[in-house]
PDB file of N, H, CA, C and O in Angstrom:
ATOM      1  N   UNK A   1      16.785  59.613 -80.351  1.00  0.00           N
ATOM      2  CA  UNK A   1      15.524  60.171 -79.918  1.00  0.00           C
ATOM      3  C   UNK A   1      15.138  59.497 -78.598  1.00  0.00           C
ATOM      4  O   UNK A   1      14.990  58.278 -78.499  1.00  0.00           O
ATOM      5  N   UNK A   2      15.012  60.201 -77.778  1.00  0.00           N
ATOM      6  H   UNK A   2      15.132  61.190 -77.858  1.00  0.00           H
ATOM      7  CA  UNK A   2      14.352  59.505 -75.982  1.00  0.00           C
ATOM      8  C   UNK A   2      13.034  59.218 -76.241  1.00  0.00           C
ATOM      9  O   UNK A   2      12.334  59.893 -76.996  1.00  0.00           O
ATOM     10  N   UNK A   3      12.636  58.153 -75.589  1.00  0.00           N
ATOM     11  H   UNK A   3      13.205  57.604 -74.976  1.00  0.00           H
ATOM     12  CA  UNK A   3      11.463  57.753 -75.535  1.00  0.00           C
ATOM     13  C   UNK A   3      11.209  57.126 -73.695  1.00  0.00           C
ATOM     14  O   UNK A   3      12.125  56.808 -72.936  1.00  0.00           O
ATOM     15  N   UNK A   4      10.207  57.109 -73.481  1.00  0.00           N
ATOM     16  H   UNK A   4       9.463  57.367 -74.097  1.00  0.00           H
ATOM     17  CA  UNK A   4       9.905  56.384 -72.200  1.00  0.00           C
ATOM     18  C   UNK A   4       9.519  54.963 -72.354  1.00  0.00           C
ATOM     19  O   UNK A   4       8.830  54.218 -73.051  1.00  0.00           O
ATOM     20  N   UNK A   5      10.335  54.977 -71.327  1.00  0.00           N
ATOM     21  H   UNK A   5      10.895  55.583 -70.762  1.00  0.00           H
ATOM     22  CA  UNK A   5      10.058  52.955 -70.859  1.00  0.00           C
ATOM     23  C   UNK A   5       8.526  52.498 -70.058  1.00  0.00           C
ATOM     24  O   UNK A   5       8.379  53.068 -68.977  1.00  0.00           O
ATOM     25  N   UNK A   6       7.562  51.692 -70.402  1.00  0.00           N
ATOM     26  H   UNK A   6       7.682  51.229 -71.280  1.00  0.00           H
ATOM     27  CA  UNK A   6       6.574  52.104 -70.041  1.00  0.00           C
ATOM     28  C   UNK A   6       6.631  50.006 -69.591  1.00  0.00           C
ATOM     29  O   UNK A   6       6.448  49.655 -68.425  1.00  0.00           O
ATOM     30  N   UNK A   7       6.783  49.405 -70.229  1.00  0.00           N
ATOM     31  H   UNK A   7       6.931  49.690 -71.176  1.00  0.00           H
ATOM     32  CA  UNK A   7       7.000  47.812 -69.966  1.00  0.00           C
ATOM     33  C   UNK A   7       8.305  47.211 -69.671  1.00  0.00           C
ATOM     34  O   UNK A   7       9.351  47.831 -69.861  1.00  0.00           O
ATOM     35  N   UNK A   8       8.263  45.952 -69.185  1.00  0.00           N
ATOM     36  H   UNK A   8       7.414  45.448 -69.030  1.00  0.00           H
ATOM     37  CA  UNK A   8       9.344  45.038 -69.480  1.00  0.00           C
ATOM     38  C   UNK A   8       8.676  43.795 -69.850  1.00  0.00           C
ATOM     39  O   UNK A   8       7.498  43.451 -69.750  1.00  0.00           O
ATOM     40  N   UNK A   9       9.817  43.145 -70.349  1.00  0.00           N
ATOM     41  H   UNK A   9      10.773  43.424 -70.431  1.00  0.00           H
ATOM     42  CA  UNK A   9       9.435  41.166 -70.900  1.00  0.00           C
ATOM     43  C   UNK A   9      10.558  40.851 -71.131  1.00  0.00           C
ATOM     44  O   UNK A   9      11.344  41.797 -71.191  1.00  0.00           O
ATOM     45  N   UNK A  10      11.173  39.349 -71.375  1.00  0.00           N
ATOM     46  H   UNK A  10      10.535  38.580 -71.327  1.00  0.00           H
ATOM     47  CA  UNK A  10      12.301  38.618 -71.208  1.00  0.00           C
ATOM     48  C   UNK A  10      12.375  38.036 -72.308  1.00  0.00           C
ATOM     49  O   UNK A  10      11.411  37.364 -72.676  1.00  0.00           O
ATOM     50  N   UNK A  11      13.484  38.139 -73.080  1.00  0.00           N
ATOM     51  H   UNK A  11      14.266  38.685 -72.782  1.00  0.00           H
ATOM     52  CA  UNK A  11      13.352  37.768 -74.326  1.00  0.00           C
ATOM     53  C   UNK A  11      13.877  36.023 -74.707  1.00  0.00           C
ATOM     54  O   UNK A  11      13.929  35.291 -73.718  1.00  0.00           O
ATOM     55  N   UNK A  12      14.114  35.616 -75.578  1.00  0.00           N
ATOM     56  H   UNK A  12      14.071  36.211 -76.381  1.00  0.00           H
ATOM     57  CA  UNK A  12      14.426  33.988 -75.490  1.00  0.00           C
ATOM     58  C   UNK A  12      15.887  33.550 -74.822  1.00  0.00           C
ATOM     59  O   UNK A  12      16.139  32.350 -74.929  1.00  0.00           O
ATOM     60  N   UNK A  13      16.638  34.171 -74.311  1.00  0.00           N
ATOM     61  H   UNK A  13      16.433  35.146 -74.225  1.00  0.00           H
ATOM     62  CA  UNK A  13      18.002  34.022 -72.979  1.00  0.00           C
ATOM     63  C   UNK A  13      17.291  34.612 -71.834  1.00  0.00           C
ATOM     64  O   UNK A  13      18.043  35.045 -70.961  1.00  0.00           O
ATOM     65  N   UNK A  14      16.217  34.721 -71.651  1.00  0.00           N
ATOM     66  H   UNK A  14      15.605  34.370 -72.360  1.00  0.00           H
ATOM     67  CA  UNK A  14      16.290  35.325 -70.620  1.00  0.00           C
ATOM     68  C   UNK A  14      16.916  36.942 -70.179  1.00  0.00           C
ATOM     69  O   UNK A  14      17.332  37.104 -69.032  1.00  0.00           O
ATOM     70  N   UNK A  15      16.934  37.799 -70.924  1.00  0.00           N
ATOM     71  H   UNK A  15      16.597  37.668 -71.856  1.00  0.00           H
ATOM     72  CA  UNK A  15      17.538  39.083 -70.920  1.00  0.00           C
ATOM     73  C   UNK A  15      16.315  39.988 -70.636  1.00  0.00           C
ATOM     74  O   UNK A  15      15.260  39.640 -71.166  1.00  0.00           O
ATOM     75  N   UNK A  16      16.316  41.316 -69.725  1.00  0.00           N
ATOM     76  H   UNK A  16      17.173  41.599 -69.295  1.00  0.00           H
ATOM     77  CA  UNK A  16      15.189  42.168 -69.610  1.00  0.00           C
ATOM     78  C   UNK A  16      15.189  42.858 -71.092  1.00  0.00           C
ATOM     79  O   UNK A  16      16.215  42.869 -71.771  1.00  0.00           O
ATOM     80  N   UNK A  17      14.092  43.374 -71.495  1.00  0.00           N
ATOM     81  H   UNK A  17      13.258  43.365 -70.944  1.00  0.00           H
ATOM     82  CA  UNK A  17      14.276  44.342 -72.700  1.00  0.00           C
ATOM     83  C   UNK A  17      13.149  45.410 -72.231  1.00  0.00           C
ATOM     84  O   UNK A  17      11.949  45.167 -72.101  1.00  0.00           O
ATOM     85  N   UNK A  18      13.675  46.407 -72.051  1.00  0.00           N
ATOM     86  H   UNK A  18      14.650  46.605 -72.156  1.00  0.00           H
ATOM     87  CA  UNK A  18      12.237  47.581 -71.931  1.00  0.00           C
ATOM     88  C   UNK A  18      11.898  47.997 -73.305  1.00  0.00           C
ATOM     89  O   UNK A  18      12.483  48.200 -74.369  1.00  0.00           O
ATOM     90  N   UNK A  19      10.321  48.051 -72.675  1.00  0.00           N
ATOM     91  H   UNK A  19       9.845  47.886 -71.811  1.00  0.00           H
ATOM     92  CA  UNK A  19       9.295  48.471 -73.958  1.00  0.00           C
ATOM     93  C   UNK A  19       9.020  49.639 -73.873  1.00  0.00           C
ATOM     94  O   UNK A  19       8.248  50.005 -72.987  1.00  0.00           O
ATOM     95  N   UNK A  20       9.803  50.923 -75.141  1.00  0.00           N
ATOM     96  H   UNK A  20      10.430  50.626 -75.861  1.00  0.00           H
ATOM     97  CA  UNK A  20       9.413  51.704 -75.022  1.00  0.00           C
ATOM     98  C   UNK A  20       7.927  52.581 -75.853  1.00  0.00           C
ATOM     99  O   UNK A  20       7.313  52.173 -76.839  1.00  0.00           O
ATOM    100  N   UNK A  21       7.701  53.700 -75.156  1.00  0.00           N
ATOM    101  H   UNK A  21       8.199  54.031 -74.355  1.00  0.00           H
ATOM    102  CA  UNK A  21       6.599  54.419 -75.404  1.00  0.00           C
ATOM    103  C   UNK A  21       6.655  54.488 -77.391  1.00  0.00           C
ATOM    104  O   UNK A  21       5.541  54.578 -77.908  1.00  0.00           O
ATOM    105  N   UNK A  22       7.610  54.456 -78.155  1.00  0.00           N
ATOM    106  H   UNK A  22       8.515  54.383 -77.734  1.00  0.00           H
ATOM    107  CA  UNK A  22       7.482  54.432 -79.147  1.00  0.00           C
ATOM    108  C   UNK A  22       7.382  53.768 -80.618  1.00  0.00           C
ATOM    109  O   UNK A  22       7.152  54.474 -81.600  1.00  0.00           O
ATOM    110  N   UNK A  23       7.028  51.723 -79.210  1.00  0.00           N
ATOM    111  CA  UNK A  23       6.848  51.170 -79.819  1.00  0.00           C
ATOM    112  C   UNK A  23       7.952  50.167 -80.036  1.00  0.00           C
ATOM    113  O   UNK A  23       7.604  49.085 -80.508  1.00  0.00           O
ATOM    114  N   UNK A  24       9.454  50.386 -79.719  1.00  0.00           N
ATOM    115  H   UNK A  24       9.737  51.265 -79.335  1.00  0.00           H
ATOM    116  CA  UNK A  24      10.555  49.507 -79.740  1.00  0.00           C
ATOM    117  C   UNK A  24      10.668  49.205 -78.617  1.00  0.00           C
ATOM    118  O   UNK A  24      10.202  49.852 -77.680  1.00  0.00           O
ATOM    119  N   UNK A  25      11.286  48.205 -78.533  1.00  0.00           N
ATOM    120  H   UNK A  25      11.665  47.680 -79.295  1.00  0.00           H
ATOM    121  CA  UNK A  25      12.017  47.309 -77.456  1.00  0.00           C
ATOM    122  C   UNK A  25      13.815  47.639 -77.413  1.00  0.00           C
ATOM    123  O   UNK A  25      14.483  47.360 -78.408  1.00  0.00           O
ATOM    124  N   UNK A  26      14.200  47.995 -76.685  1.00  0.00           N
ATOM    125  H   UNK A  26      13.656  48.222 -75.877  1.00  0.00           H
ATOM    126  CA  UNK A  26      15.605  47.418 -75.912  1.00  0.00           C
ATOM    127  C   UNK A  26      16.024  47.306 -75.053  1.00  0.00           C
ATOM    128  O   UNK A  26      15.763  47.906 -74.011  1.00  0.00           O
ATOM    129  N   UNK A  27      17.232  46.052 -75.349  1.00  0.00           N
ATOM    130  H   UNK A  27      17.444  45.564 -76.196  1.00  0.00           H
ATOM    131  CA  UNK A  27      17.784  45.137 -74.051  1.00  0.00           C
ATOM    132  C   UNK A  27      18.134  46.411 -72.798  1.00  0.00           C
ATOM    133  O   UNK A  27      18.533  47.552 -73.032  1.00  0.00           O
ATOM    134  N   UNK A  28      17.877  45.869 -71.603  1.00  0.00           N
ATOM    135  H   UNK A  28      17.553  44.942 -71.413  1.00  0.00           H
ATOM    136  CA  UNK A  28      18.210  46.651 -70.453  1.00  0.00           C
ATOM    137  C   UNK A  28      19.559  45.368 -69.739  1.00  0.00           C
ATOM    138  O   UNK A  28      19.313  45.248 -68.539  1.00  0.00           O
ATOM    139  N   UNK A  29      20.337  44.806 -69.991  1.00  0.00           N
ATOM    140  H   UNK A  29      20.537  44.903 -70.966  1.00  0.00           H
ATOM    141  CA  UNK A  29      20.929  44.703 -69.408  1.00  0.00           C
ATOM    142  C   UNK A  29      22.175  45.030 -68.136  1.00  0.00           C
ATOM    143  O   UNK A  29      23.030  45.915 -68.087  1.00  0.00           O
ATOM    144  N   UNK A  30      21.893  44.057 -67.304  1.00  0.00           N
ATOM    145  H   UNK A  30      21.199  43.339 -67.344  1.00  0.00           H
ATOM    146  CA  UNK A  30      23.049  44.854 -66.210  1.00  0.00           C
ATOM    147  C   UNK A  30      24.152  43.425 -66.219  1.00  0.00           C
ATOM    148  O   UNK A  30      24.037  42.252 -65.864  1.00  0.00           O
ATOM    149  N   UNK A  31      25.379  44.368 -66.907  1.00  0.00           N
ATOM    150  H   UNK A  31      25.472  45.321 -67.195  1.00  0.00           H
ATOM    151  CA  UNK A  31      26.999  43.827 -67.124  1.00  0.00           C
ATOM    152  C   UNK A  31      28.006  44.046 -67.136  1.00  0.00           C
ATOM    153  O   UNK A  31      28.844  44.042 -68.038  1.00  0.00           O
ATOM    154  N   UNK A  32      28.053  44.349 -65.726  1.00  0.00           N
ATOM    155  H   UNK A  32      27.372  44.352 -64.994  1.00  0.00           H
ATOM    156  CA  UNK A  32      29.584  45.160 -65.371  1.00  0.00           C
ATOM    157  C   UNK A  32      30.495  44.632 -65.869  1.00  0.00           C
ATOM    158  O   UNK A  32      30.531  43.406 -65.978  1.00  0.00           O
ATOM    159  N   UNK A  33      31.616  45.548 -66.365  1.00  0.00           N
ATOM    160  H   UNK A  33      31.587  46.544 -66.276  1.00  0.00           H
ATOM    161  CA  UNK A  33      32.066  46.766 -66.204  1.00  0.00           C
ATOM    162  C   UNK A  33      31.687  47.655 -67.411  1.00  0.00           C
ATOM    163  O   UNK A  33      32.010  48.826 -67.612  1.00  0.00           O
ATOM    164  N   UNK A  34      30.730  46.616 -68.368  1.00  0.00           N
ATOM    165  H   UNK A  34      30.468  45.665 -68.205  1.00  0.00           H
ATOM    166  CA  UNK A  34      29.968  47.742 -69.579  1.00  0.00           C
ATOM    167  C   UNK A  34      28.908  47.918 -69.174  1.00  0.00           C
ATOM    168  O   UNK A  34      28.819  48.961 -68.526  1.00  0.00           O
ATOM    169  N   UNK A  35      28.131  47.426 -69.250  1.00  0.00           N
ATOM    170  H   UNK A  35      28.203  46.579 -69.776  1.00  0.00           H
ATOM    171  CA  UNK A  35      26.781  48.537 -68.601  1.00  0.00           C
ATOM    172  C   UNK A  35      26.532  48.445 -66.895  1.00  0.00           C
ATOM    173  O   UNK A  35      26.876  47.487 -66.203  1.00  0.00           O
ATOM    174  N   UNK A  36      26.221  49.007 -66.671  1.00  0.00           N
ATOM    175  H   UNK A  36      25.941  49.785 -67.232  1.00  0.00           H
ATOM    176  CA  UNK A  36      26.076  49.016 -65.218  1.00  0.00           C
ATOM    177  C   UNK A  36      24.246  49.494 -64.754  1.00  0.00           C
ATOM    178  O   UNK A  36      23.634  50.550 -64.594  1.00  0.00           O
ATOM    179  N   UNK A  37      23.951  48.137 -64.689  1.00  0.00           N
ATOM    180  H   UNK A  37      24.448  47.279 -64.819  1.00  0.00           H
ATOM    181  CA  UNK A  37      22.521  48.769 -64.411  1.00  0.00           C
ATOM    182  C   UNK A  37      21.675  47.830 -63.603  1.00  0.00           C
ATOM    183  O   UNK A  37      20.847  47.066 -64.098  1.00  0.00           O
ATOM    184  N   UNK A  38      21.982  47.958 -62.127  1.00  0.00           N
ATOM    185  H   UNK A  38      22.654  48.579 -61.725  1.00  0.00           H
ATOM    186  CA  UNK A  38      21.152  46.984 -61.409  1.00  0.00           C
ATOM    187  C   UNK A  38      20.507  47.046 -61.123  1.00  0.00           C
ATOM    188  O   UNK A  38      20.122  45.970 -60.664  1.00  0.00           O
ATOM    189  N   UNK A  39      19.548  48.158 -60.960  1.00  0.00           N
ATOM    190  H   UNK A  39      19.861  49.032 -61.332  1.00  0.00           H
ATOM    191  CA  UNK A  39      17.850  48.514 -61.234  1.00  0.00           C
ATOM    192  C   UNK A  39      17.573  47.500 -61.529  1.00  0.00           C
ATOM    193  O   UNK A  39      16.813  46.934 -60.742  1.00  0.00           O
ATOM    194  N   UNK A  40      18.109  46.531 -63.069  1.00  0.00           N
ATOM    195  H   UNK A  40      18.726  46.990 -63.707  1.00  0.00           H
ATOM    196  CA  UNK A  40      17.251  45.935 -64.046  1.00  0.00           C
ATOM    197  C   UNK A  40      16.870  44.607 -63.040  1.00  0.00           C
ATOM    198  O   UNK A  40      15.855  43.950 -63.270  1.00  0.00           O
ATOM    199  N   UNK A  41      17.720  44.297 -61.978  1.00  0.00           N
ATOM    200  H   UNK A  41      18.544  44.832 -61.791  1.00  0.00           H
ATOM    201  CA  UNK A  41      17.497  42.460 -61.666  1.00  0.00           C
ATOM    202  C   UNK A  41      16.340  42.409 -60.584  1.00  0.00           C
ATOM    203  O   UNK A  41      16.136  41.345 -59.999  1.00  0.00           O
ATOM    204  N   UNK A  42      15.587  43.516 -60.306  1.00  0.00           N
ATOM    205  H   UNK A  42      15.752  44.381 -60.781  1.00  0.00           H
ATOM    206  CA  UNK A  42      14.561  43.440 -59.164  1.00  0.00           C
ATOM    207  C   UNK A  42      13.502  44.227 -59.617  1.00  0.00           C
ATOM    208  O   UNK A  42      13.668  45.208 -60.341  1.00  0.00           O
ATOM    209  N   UNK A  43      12.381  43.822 -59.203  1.00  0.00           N
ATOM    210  H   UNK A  43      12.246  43.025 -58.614  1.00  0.00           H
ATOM    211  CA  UNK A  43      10.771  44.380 -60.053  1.00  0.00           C
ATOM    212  C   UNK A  43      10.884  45.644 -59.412  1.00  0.00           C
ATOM    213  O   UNK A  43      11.098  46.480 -60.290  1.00  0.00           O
ATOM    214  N   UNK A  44      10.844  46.129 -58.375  1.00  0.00           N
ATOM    215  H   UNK A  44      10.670  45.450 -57.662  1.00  0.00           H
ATOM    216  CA  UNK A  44      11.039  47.106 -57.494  1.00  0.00           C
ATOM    217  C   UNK A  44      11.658  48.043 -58.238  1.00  0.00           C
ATOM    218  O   UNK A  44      11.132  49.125 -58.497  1.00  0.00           O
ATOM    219  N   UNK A  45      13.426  47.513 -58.839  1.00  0.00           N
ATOM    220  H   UNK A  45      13.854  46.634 -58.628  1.00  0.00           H
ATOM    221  CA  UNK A  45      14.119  48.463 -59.471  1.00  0.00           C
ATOM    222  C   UNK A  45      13.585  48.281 -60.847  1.00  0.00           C
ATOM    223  O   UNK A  45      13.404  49.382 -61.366  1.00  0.00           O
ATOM    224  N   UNK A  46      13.399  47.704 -61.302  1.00  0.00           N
ATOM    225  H   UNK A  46      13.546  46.809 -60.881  1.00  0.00           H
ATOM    226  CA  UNK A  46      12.415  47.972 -62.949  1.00  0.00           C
ATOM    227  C   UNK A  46      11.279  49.262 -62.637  1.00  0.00           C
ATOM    228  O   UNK A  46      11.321  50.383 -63.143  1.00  0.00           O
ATOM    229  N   UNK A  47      10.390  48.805 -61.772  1.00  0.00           N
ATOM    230  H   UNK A  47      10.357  47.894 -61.361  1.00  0.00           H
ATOM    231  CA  UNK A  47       9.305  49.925 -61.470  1.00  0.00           C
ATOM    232  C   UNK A  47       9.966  51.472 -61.822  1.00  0.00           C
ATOM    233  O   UNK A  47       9.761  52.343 -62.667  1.00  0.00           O
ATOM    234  N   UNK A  48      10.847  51.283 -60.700  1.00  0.00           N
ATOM    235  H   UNK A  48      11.013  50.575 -60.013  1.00  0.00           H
ATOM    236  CA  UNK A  48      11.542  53.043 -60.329  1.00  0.00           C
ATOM    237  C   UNK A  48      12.083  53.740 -61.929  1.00  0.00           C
ATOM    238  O   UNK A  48      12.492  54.881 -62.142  1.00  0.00           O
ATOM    239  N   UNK A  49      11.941  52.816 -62.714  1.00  0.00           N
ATOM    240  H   UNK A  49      11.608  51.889 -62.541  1.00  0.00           H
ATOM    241  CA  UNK A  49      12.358  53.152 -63.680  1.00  0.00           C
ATOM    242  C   UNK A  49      11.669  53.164 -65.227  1.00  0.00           C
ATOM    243  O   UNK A  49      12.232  52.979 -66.306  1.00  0.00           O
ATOM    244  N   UNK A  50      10.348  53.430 -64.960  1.00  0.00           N
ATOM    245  H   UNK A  50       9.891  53.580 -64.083  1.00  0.00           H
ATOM    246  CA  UNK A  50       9.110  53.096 -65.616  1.00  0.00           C
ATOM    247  C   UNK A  50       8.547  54.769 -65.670  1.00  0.00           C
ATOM    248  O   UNK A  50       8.313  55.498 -64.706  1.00  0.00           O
ATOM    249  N   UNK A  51       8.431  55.068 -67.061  1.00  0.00           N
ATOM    250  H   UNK A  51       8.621  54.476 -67.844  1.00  0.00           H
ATOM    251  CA  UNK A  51       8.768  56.462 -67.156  1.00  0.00           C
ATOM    252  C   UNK A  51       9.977  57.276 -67.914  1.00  0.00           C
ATOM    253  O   UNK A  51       9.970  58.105 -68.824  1.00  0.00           O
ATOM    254  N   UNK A  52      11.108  56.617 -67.063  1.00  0.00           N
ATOM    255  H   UNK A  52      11.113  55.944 -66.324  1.00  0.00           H
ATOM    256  CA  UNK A  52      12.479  57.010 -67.589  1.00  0.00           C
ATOM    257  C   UNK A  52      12.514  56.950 -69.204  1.00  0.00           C
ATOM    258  O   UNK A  52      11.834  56.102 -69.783  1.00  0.00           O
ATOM    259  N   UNK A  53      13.349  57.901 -69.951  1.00  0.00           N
ATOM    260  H   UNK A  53      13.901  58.590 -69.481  1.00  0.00           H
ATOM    261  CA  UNK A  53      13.351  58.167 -71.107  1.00  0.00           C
ATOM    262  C   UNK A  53      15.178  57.507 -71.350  1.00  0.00           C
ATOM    263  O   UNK A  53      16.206  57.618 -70.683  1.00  0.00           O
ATOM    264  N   UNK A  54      14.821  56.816 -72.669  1.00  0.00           N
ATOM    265  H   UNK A  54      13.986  56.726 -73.211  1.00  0.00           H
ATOM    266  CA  UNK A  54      16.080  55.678 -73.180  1.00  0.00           C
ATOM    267  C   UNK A  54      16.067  56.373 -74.594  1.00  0.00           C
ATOM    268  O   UNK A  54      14.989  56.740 -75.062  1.00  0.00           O
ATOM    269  N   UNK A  55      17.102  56.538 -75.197  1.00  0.00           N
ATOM    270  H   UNK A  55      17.977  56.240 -74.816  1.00  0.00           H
ATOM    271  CA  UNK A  55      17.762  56.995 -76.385  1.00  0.00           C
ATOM    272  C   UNK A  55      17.639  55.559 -77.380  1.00  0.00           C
ATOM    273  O   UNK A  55      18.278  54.519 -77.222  1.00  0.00           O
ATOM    274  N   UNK A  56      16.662  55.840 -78.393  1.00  0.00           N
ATOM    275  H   UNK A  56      16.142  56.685 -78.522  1.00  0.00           H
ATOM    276  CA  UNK A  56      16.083  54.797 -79.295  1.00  0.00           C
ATOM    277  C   UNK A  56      16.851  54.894 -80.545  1.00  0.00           C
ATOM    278  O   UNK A  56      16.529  55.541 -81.541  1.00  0.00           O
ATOM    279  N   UNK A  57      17.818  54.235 -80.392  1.00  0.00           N
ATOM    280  H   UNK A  57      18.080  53.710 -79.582  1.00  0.00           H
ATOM    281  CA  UNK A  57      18.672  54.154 -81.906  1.00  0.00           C
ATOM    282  C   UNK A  57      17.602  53.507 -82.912  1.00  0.00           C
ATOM    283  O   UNK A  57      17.823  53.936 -84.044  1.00  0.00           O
ATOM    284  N   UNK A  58      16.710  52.775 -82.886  1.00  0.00           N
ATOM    285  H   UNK A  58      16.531  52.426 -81.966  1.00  0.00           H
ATOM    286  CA  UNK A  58      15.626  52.253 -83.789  1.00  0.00           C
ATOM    287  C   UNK A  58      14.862  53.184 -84.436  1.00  0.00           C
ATOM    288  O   UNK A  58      14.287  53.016 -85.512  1.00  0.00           O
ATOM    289  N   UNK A  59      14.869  54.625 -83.449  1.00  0.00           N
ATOM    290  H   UNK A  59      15.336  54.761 -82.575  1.00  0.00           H
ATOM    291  CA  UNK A  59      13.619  55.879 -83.912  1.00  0.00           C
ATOM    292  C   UNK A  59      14.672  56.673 -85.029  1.00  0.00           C
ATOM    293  O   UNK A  59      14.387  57.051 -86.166  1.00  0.00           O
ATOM    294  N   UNK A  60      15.993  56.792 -84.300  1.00  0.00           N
ATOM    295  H   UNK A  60      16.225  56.485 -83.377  1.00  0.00           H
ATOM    296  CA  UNK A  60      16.653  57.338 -85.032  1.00  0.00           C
ATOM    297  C   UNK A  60      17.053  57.028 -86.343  1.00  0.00           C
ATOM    298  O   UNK A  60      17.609  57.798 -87.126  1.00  0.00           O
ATOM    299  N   UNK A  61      16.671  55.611 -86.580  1.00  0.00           N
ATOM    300  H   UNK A  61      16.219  54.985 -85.944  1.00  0.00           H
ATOM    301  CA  UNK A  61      17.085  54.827 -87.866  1.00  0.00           C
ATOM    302  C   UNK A  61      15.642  54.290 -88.563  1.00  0.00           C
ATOM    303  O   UNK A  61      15.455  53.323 -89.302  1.00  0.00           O
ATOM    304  N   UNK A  62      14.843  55.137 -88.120  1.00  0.00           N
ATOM    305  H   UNK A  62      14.994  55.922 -87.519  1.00  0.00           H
ATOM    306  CA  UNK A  62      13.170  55.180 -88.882  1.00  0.00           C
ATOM    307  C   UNK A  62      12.835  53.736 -89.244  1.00  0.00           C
ATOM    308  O   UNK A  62      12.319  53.335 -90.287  1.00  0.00           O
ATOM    309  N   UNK A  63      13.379  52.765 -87.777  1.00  0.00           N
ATOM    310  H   UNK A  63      13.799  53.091 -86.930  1.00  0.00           H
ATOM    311  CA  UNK A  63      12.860  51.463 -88.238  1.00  0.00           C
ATOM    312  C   UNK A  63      11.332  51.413 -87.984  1.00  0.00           C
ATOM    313  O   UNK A  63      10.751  52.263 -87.310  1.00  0.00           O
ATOM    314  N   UNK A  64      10.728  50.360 -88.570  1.00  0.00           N
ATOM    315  H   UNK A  64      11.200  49.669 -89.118  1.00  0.00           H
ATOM    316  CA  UNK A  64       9.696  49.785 -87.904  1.00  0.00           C
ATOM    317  C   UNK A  64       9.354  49.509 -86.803  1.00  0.00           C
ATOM    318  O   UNK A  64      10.253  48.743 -86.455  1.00  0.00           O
ATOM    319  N   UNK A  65       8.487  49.612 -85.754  1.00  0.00           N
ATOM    320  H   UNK A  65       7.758  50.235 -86.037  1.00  0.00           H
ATOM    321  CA  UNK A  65       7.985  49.151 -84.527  1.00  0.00           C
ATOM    322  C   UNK A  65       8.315  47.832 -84.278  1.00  0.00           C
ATOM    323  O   UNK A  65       8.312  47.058 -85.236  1.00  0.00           O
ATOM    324  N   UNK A  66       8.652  47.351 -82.976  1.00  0.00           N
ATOM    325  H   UNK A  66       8.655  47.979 -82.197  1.00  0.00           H
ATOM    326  CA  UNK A  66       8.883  45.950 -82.988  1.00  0.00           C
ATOM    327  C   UNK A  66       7.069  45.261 -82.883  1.00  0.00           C
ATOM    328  O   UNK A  66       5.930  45.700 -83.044  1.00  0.00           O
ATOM    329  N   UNK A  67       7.729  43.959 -82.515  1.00  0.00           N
ATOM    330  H   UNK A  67       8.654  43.603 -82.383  1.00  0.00           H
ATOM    331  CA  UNK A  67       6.331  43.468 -82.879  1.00  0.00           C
ATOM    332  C   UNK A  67       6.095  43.056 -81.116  1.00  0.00           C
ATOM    333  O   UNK A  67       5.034  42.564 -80.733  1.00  0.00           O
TER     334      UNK A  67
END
């Protein structure tokens, strides 16, 4: 299920996690040659991407909201 990314925060390593509109959190990491996402290492590129809709394996698995 897509949801929009509406926050970010850094979790205890230091990793981005976007907060989405439906209440979960997940990691946004950028780690080539598996994920590729360097948006994530500059506020600028976080911004541009605030809005964007992320596929919530958490919605899909009728978890609970994170906290």
């Amino acid at each position: 299920m897509k949801h929009a990314i509406i926050g970010y925060h850094k979790d205890q390593e230091n990793h981005w996690v976007a907060e989405l509109d439906c209440g979960h959190n997940q990691h946004v990491r950028h780690e080539p040659p598996w994920t590729n996402r360097p948006w994530v290492e500059t506020a600028q590129g976080r911004n541009t991407k605030l809005g964007f809709q992320l596929d919530c394996k958490k919605c899909d698995r009728n978890e609970p909201i994170d906290n």
